[in-house]
Each structure stands twice: as C-alpha cells, then as structure tokens.
Backbone bond lengths (Angstrom), bond angles and torsions (degrees), N, CA, C in turn:
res aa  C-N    CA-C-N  psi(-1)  N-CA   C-N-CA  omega(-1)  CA-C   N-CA-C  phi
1 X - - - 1.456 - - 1.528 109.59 -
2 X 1.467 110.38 150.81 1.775 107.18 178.50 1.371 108.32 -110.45
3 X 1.149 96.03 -178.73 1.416 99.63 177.92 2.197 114.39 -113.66
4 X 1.218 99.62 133.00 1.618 119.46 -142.70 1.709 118.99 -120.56
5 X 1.309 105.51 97.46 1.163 108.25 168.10 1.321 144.15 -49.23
6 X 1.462 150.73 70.29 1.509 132.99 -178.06 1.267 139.57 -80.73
7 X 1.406 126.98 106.96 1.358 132.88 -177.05 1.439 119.98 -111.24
8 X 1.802 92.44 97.21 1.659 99.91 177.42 1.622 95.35 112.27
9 X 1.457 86.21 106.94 1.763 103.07 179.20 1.848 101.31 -122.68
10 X 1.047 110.65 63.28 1.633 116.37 177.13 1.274 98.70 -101.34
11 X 1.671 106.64 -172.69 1.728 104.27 -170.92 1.803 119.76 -70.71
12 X 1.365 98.17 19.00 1.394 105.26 170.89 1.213 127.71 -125.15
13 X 1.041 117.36 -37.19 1.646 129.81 141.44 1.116 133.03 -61.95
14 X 1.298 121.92 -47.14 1.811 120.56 178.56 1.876 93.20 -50.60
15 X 1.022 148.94 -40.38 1.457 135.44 -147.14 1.650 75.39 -88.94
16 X 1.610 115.84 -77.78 1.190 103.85 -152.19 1.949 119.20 -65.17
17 X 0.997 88.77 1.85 2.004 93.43 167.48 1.633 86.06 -73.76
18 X 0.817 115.77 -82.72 2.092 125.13 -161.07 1.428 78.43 -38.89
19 X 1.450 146.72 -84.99 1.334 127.82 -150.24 1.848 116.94 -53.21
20 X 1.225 91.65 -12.39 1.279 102.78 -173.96 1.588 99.38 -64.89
21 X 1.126 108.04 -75.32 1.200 132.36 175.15 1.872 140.06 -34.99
22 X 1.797 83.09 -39.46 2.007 103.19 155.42 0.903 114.37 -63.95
23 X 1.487 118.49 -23.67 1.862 109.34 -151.63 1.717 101.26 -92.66
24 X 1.811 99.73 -5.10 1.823 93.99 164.13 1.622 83.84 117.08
25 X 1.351 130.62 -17.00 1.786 103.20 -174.12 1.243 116.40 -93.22
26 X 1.535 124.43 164.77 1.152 127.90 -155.65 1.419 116.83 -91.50
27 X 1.123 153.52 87.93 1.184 156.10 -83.82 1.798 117.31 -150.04
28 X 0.814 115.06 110.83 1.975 118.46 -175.71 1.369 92.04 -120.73
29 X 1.374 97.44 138.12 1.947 118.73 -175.48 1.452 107.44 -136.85
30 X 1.335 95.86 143.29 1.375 99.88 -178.87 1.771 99.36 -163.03
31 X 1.390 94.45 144.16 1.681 105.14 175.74 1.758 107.79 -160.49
32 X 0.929 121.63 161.41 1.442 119.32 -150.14 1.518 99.09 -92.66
33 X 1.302 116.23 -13.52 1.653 112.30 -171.82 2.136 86.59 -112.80
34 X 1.959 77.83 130.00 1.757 79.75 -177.65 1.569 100.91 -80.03
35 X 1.154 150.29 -11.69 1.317 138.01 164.90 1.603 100.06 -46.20
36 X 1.502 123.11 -62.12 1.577 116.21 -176.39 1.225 101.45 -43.85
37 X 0.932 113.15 -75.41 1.790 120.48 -172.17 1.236 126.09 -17.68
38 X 1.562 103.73 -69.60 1.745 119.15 165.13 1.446 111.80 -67.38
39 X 1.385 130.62 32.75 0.860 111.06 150.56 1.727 123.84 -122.25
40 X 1.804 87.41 24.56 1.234 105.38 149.52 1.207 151.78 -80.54
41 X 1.595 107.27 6.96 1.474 116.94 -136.28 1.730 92.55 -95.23
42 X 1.650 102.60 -4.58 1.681 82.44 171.17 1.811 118.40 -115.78
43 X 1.400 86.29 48.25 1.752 94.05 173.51 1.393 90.84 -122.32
44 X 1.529 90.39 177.05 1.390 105.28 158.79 1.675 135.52 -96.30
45 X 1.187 99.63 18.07 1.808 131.18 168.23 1.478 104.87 -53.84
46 X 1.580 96.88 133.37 1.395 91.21 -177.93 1.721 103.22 -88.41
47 X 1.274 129.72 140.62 1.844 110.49 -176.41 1.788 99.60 -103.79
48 X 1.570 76.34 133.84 1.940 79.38 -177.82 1.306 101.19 -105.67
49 X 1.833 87.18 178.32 1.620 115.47 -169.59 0.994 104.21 -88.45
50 X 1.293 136.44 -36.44 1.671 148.37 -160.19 1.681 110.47 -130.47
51 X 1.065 96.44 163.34 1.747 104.06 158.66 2.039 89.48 -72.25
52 X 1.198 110.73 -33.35 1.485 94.06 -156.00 1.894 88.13 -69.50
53 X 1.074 120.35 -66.67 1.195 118.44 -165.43 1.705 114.53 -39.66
54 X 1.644 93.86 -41.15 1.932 86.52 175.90 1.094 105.01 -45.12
55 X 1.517 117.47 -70.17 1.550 128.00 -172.18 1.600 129.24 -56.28
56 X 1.209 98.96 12.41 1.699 113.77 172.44 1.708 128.39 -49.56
57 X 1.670 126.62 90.17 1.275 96.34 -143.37 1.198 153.52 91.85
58 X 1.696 111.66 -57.86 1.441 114.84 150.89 1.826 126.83 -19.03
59 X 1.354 99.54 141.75 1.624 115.94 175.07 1.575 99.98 -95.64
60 X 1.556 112.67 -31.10 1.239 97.55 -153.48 2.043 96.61 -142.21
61 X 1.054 99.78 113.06 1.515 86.64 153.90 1.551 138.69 -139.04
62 X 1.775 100.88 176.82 1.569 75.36 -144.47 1.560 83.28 -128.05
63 X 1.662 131.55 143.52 1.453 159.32 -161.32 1.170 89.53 -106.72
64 X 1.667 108.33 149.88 1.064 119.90 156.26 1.614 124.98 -178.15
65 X 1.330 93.22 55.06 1.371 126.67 -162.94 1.560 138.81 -83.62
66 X 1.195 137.51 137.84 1.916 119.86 174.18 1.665 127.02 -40.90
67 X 1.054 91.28 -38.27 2.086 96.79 -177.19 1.568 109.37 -135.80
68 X 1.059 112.42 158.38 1.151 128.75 152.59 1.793 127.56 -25.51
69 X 1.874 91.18 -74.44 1.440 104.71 168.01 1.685 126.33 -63.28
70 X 1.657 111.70 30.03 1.806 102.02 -152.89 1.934 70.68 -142.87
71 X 1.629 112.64 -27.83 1.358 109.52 178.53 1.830 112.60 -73.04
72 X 1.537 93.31 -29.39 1.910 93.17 -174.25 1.598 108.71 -101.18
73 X 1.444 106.39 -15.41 1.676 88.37 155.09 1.715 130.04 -63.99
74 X 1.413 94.54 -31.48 1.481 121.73 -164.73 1.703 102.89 -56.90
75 X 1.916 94.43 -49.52 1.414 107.19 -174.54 1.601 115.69 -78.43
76 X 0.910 101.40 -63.23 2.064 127.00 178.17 1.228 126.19 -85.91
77 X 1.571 114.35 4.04 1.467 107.51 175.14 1.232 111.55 -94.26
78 X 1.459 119.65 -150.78 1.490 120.00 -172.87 1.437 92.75 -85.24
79 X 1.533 115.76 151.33 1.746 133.87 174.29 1.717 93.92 51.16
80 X 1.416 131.09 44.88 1.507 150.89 -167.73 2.100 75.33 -99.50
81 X 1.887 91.80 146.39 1.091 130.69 160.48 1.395 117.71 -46.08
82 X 1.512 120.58 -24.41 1.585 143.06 170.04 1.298 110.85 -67.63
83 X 1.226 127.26 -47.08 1.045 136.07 168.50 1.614 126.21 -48.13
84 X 1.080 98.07 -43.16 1.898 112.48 171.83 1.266 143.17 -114.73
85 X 1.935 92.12 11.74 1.837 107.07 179.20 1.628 102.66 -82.27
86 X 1.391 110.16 156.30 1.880 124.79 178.97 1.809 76.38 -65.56
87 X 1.418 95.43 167.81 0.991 127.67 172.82 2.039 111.38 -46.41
88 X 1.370 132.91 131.89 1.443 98.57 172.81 1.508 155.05 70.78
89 X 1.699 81.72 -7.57 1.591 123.38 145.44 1.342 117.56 -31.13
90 X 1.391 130.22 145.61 1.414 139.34 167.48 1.628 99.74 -121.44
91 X 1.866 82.50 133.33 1.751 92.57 154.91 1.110 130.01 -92.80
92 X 1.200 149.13 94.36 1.448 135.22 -170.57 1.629 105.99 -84.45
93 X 1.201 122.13 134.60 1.382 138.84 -156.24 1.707 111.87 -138.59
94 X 1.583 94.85 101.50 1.351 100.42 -168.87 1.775 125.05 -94.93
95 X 1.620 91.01 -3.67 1.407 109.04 175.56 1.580 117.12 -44.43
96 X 1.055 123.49 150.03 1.706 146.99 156.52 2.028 89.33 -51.99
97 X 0.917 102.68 95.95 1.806 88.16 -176.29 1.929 83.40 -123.42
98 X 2.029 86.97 154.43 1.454 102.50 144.13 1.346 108.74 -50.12
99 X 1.501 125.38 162.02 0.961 116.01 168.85 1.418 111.80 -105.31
100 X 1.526 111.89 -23.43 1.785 96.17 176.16 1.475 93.06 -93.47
101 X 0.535 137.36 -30.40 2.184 106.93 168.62 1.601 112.06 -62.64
102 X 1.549 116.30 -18.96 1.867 99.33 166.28 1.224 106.69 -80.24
103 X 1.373 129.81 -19.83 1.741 122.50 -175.69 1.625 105.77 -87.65
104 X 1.858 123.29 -15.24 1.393 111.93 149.43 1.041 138.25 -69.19
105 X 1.502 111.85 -12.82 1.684 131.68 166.21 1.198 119.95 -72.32
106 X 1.619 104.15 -45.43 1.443 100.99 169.19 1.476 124.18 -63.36
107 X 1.620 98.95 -46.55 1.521 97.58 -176.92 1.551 117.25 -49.77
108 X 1.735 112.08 -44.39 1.670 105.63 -177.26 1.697 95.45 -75.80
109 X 1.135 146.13 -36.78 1.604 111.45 170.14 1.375 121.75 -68.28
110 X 1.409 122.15 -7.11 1.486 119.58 150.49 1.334 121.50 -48.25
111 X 1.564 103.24 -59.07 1.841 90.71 -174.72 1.261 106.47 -98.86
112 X 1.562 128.66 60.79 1.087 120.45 122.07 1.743 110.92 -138.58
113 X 1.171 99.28 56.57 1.599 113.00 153.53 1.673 107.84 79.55
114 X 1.241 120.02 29.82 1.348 119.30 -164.66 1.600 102.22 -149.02
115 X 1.560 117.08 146.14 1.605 126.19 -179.42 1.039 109.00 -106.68
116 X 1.920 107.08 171.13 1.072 113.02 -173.29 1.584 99.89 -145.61
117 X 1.855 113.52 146.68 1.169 125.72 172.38 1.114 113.82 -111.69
118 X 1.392 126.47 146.24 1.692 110.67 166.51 1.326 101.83 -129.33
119 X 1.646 128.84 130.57 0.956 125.71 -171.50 1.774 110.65 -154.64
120 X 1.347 87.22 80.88 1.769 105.67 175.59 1.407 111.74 -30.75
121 X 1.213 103.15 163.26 1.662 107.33 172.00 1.482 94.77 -123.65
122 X 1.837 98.75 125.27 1.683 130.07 161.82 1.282 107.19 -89.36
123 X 1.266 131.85 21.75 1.684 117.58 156.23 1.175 112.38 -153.56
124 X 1.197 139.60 171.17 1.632 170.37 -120.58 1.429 111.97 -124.40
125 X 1.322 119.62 113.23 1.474 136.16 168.15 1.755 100.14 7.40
126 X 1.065 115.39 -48.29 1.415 120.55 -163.50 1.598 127.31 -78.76
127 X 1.847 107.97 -12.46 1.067 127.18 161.45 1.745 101.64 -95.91
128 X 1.382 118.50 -15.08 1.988 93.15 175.93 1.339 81.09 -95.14
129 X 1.280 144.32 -16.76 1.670 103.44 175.23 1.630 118.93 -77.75
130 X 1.137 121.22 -6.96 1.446 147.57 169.29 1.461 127.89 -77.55
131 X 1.118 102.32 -28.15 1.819 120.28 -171.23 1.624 98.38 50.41
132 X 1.236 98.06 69.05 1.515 112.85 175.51 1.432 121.66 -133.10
133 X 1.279 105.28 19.64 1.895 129.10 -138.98 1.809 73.25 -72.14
134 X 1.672 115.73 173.59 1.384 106.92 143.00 1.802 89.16 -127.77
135 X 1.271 135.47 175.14 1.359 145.36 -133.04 2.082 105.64 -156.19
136 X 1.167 103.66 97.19 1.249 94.26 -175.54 1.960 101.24 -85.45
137 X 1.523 101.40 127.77 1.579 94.25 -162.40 1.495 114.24 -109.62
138 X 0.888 133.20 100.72 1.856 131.78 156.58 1.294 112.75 -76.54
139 X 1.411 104.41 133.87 2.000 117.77 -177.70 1.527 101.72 149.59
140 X 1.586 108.14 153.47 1.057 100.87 153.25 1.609 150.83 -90.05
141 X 1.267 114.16 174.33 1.638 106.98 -168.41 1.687 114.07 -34.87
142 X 1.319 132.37 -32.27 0.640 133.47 -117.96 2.067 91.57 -122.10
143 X 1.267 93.38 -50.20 1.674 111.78 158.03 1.439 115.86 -45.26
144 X 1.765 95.88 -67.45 1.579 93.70 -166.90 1.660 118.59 -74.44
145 X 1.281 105.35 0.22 1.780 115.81 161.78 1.377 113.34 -63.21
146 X 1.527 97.80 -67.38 1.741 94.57 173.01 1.714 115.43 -48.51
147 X 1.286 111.98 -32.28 1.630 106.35 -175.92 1.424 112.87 -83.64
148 X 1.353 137.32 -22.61 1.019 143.90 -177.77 1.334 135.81 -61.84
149 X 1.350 115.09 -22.00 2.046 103.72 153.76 1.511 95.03 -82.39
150 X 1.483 163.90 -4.62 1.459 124.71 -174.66 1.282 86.77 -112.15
151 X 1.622 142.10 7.49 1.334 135.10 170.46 1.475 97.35 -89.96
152 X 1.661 137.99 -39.67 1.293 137.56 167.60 1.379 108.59 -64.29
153 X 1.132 140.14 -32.46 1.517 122.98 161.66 1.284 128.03 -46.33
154 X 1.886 111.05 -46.06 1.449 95.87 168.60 1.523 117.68 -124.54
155 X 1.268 94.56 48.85 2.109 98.42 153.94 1.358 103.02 -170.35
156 X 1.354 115.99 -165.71 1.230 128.23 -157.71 1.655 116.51 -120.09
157 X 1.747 95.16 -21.11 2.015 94.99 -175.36 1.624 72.27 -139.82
158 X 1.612 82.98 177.00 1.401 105.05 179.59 1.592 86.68 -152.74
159 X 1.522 120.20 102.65 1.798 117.01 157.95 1.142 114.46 -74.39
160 X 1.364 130.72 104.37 1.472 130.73 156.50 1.912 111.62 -45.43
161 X 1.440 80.24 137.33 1.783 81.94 -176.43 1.542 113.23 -125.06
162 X 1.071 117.40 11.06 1.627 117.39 -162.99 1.748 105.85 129.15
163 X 1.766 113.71 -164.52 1.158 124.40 161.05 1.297 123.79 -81.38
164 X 1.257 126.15 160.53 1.458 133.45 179.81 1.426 113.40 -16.51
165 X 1.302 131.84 126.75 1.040 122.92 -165.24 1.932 136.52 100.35
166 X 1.412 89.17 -33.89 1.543 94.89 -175.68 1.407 117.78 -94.75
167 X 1.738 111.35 -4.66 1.579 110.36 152.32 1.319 124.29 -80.58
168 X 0.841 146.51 -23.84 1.540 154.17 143.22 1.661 115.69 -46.30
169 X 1.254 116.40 -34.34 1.722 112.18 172.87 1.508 81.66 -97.25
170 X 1.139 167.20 39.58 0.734 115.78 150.91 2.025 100.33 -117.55
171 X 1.123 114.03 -3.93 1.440 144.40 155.18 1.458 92.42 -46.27
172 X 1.746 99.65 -69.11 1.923 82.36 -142.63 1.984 95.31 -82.79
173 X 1.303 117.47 18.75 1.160 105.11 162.83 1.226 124.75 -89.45
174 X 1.982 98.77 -27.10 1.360 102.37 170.33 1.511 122.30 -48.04
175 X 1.453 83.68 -49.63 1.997 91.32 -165.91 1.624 111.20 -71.78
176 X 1.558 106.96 -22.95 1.706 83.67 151.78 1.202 136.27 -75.89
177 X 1.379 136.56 -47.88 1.519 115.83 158.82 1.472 99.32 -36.79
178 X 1.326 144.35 -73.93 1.410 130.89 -145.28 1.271 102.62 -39.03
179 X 1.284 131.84 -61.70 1.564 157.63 -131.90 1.779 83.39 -84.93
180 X 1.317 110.46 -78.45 1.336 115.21 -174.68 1.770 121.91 -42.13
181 X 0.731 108.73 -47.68 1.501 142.73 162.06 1.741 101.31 -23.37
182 X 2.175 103.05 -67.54 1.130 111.23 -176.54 1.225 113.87 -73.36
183 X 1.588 119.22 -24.84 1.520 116.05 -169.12 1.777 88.26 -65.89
184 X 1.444 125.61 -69.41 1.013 135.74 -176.06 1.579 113.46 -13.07
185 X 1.427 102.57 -69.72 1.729 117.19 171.67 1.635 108.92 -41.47
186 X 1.363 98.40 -55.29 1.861 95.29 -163.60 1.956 98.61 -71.89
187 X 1.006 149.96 -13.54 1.927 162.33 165.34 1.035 79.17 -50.74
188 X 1.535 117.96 -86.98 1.626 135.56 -140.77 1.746 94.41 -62.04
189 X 0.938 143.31 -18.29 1.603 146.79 -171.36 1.277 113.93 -102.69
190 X 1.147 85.83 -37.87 2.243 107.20 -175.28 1.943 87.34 -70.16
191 X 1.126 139.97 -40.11 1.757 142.86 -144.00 1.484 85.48 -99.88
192 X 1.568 123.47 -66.76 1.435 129.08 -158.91 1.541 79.80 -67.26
193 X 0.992 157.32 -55.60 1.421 140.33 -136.11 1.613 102.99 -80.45
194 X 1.610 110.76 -39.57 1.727 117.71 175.99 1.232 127.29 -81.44
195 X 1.695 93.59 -5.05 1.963 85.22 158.97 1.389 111.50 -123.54
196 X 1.169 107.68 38.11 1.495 111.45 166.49 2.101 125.55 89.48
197 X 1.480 82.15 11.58 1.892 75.62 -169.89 1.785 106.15 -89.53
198 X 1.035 113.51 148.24 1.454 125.40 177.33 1.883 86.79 -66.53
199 X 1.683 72.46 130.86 1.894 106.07 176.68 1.589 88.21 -63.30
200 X 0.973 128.26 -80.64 1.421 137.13 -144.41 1.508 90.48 -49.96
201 X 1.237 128.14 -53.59 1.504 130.78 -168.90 1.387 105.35 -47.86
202 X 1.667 106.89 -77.80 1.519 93.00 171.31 1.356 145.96 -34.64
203 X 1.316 111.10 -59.12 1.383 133.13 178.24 1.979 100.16 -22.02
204 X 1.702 97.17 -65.52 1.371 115.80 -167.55 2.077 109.73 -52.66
205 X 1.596 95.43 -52.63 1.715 100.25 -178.45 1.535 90.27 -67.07
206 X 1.451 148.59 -64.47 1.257 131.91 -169.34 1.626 123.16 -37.01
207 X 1.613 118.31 -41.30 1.077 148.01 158.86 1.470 118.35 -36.34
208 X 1.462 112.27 -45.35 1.083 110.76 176.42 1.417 132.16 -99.96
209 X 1.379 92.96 -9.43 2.081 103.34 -178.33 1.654 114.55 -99.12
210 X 0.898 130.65 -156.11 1.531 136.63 -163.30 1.455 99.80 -83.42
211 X 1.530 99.09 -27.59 1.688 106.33 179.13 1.568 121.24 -61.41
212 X 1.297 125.77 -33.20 0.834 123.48 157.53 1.713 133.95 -105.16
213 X 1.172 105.54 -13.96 1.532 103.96 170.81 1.294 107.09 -101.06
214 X 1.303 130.91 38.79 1.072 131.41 158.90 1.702 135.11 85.68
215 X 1.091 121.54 147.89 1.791 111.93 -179.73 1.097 104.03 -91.71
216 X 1.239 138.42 -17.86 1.644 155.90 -142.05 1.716 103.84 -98.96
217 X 1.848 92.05 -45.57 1.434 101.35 -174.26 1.672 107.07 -80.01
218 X 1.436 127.85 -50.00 1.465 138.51 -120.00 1.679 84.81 -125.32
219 X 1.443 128.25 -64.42 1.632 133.47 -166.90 1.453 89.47 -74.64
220 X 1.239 112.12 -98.72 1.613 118.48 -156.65 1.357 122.90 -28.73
221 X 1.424 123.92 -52.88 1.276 124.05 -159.11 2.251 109.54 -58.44
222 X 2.050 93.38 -33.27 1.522 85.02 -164.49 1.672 87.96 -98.74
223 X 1.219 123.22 21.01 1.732 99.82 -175.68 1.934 96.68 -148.04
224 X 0.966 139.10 -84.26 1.630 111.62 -162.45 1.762 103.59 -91.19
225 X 1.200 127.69 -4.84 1.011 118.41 169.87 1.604 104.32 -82.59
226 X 1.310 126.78 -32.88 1.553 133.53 -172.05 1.838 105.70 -75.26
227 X 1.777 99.54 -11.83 1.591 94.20 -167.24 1.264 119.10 95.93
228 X 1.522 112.61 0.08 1.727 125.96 -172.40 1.413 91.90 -107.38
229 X 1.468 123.63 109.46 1.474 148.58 154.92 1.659 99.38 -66.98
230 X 1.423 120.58 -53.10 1.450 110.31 -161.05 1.849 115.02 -57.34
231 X 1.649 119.44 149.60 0.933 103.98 -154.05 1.711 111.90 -104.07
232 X 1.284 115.01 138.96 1.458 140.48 154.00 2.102 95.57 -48.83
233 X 1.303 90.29 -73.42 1.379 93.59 -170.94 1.404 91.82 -132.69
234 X 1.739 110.85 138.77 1.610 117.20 179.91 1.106 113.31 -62.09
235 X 1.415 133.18 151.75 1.289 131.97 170.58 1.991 105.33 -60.84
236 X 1.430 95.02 -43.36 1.547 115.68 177.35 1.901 113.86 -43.42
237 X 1.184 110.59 -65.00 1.508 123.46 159.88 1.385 116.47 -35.13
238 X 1.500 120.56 -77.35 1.094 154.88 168.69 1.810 89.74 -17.80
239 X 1.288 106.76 -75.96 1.479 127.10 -150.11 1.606 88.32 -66.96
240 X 1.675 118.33 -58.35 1.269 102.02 155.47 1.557 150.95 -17.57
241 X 1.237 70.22 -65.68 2.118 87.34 -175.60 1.297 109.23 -50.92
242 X 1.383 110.43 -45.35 1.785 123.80 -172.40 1.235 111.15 -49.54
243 X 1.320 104.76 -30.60 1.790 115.62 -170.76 1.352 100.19 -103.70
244 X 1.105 148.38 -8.11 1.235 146.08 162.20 1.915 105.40 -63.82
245 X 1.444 100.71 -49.00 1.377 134.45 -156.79 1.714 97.93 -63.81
246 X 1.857 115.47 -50.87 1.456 127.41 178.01 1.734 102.91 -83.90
247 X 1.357 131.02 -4.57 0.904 150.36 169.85 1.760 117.22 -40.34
248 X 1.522 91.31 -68.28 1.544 157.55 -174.69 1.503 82.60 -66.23
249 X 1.015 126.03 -64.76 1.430 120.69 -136.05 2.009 106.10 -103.50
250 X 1.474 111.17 -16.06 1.352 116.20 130.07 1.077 139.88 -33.10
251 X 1.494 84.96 -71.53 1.579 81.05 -179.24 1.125 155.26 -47.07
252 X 2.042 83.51 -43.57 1.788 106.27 170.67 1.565 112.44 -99.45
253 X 1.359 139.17 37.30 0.855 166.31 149.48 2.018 108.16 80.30
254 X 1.178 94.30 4.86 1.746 97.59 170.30 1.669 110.15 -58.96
255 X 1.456 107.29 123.58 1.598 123.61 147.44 1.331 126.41 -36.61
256 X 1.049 146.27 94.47 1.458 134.49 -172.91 1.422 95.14 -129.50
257 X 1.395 116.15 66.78 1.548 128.99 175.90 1.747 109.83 -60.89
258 X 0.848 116.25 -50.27 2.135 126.79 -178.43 1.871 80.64 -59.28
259 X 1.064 118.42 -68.73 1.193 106.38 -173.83 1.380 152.04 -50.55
260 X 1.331 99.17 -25.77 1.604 122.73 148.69 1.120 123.78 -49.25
261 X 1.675 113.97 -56.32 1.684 130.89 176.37 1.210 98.41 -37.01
262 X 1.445 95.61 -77.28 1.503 131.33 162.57 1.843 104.46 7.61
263 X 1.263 115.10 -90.91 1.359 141.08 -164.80 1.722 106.11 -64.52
264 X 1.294 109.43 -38.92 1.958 109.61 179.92 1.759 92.25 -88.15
265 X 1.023 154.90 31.95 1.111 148.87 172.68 2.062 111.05 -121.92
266 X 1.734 81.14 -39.38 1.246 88.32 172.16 1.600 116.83 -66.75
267 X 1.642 105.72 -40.91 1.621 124.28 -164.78 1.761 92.17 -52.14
268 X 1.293 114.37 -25.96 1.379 107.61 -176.84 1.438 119.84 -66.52
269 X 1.509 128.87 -4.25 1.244 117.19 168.05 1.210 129.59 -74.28
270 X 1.533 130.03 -33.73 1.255 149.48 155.62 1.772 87.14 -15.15
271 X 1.804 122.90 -88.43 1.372 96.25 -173.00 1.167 127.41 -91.96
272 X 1.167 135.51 56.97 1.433 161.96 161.39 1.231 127.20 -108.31
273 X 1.575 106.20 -14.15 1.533 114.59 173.21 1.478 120.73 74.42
274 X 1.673 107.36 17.91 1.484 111.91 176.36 1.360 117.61 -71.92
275 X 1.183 130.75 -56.92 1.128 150.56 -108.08 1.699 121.52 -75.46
276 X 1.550 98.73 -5.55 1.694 123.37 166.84 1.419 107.77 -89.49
277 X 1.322 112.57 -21.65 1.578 108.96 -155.04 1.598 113.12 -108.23
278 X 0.745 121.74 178.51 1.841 114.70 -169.60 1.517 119.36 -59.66
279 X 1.265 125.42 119.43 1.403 125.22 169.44 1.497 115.25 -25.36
280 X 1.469 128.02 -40.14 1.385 109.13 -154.23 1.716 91.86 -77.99
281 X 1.767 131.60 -15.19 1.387 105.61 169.39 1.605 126.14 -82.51
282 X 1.304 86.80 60.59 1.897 109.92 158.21 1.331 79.91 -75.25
283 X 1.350 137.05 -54.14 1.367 143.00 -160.02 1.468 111.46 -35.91
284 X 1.203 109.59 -55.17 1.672 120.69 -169.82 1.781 101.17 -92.01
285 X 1.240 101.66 -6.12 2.363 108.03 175.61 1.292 85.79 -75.19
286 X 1.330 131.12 -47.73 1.987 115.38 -141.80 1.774 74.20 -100.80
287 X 1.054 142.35 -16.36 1.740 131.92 165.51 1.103 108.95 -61.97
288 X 1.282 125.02 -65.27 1.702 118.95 177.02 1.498 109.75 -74.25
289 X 1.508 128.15 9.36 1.233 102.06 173.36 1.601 98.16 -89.90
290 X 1.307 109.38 -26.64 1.817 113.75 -174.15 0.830 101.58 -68.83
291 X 1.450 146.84 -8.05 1.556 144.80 -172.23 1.769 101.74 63.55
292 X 1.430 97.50 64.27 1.843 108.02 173.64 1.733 89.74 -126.28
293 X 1.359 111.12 152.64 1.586 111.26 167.73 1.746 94.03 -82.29
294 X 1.417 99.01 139.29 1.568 107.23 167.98 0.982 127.01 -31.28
295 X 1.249 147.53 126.47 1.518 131.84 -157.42 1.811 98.85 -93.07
296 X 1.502 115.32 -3.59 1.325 119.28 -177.59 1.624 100.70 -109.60
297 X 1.402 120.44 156.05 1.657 93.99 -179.61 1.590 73.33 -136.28
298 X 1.386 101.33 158.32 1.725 128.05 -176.36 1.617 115.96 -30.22
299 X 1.874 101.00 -52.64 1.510 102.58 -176.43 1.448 124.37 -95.56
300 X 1.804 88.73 29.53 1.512 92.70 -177.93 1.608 118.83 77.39
C-alpha cells in the first residue's frame, strides 16, 4: 500500500477519500472548508493544513475539485501538493477539468519531475460511496500504472481514453450531450405543457420514439456511423420538422433556444449536399463545416 494524498472531500470525494482509505492506504486529507475536514475525525486519515501537508511524501495524489484553476493552485501554488510529493509522484485528477488547462498542469508538474493522470468520474455520488465509480482515464501506460491501485480502490473500470488529457474531454463532452439532452427534455415539456397536452401522455410517447431513446442509440449506429447515408428519416423532413417544431413554439410563446441552434446548423445541409440523405449526417455538415473531409464518404 502507498501512501496518498486527498484534495477535496465534497460529495464526490469525501466517499472516495474513505474508500481510499478501507482499501489499507495511508491517507492525508485536506479540503478548504473545516466542516469537510472534521468530518474526518472518525478515520484514521491524517487531516491536513495544506495541499502541501496532504501531499507530504505521498506517491500518489488524488484531486477532486470545482475548476480547473482550484486543481493547479491546489498543485503549483504556494504550500501546493508539489511542494510535498516523493520524487515522481502522480497526480491523479478527477475534476470536471478544461482540458487544455489540465495538460498545463500537467506540463508544469512535468518539469519538475512528477506525472499526471486525469480520470473523470462516469458515475453518480452513489457509486463513490460504493467504490463502484467507473473513471474515464487520460495518461500514459506508464502513469496510469502508477495510478492504478488507488483508482481500483474507488471504482470498478477504468476506460482508457487517449493521453493525458483525453479523459477529461471526453467527460466534458459527455456532460454536454447530458446537459443538452436535459435542456432539450425540459423545451419539449415547457411546449406540450402550453398547448394543453397531458404531461403524463407525452412523457410516455417521447419515451418511446427516437426522441427519447436517443439518436446516438437508435439513428446513428445503423446509418452514418454504419456508412449508410440512405435515409431512416430525410435530412429534408427532419430539417423541416424542426421548423415546424420553433414554429409551434412562437406561437405559444415557449423559448426553444437549443432549438434554434439546432435548426441554422441543420440549414447547413442544403450546401453540403445532404438534404436527401439521413438526418443523422448533420454528422459529416459540422465536419465540412470545420474544414475535416467527412469521415463517412457517399459510397460508404
């Protein structure tokens, strides 16, 4: 067992510090509000004064913080976790981070002789009180070895996602669909509710169509991700409907802002040459709008 730094005992950390801590390693905690703190007082955790003092020694420590900029003070500022890691130490950093400000963190604990992991959390308060977390991970082979028994203490998988950095984008991409996803849900409820349709009714038909189980799950997989342009649903329709949909939502004075985006993003297939072919290659519209060749090509 090593000995283990913790920075940031909030409702996502306080569980996985304690799992930290069952699994037998030797454990220094620290969080800036002394209520977190003292509510260490029934482990055997030592509670520090500093990030530096958590990190006293430590092989390994572990983030778990609001921002980005609250993770590299933590590490690199004054009385910083840098200050008191062994030589060659890894930070593993479980924060929601930018991702190019965690790869400037990494880089300055690079040049001074020390690594870095980043390894988002893919589940819910209720898996770190469980040590059931799963860990979206950026680093290399070689990093995420050293990090890998105090990341198995508190979860169960670890998805490799790339190098340093590419578990954290690939987090905060999650949480935009998530986020978007919900704005989406609460429009579609906010419209049916102002022209009169029973919530419960909707809820259930949304539930059951593409609308609610997703484009990701049901469109993409058998048609532009498969290389199949031909359409399930026209891009043409599709692009239609949307405007039928903000149409609607004029009228009865609902906001359907995502949906707007929504609809001028789509308008971009017209010169993209979609507009026969399946809605989900919006996919290959926002590709040629970045100036990428489609990653799908016409004949499949």
């Amino acid at each position: 067992m090593s000995n283990v730094g913790f920075i940031g005992l909030g409702q996502m950390g306080g569980p996985m510090a304690r799992n930290v801590i069952k699994a037998g390693h030797t454990v220094a905690v620290y969080d800036a509000s002394p209520e977190a703190l003292d509510a260490f007082r029934d482990t055997n955790a030592k509670r520090a004064a500093s990030p530096r003092d958590a990190a006293d020694g430590a092989g390994a420590v572990v983030t778990c913080l609001p921002t980005s900029a609250d993770v590299h003070t933590a590490v690199m500022g004054p009385d910083g976790a840098a200050e008191g890691m062994t030589p060659g130490a890894v930070v593993i950093d479980t924060t929601t981070a930018n991702p190019t400000e965690s790869m400037k963190t990494a880089q300055a604990l690079a040049e001074r002789g020390f690594r870095m992991v980043d390894a988002a959390l893919a589940r819910p308060p209720w898996d770190a009180e469980a040590g059931t977390m799963v860990f979206l991970v950026g680093g290399s082979d070689e990093d995420v070895a050293l990090a890998q028994p105090v990341l198995e203490s508190m979860g169960t998988e670890l998805i490799r996602c790339g190098p340093q950095g590419a578990g954290t984008t690939v987090k905060v991409i999650n949480n935009y669909m998530t986020v978007m996803g919900s704005v989406i849900a609460g429009e579609a409820l906010a419209l049916g509710r102002k022209q009169g349709i029973d919530r419960n009714l909707l809820v259930k038909v949304l539930q059951q169509t593409v609308a609610g189980r997703g484009a990701l799950n049901v469109v993409y997989p058998v048609r532009v991700l498969a290389g199949d342009l031909s359409p399930l649903f026209a891009y043409r329709l599709a692009h239609k409907d949307l405007g039928l949909s903000l149409e609607l939502g004029r009228e009865l004075g609902v906001p359907l802002k995502s949906g707007e985006g929504g609809y001028e993003t789509m308008s971009e297939g017209e010169k993209y040459g979609r507009m026969d072919q399946d809605f989900s290659t919006v996919l290959l519209v926002l590709e040629e709008m970045m100036g990428l060749e489609p990653s799908v090509k016409e004949d499949g």
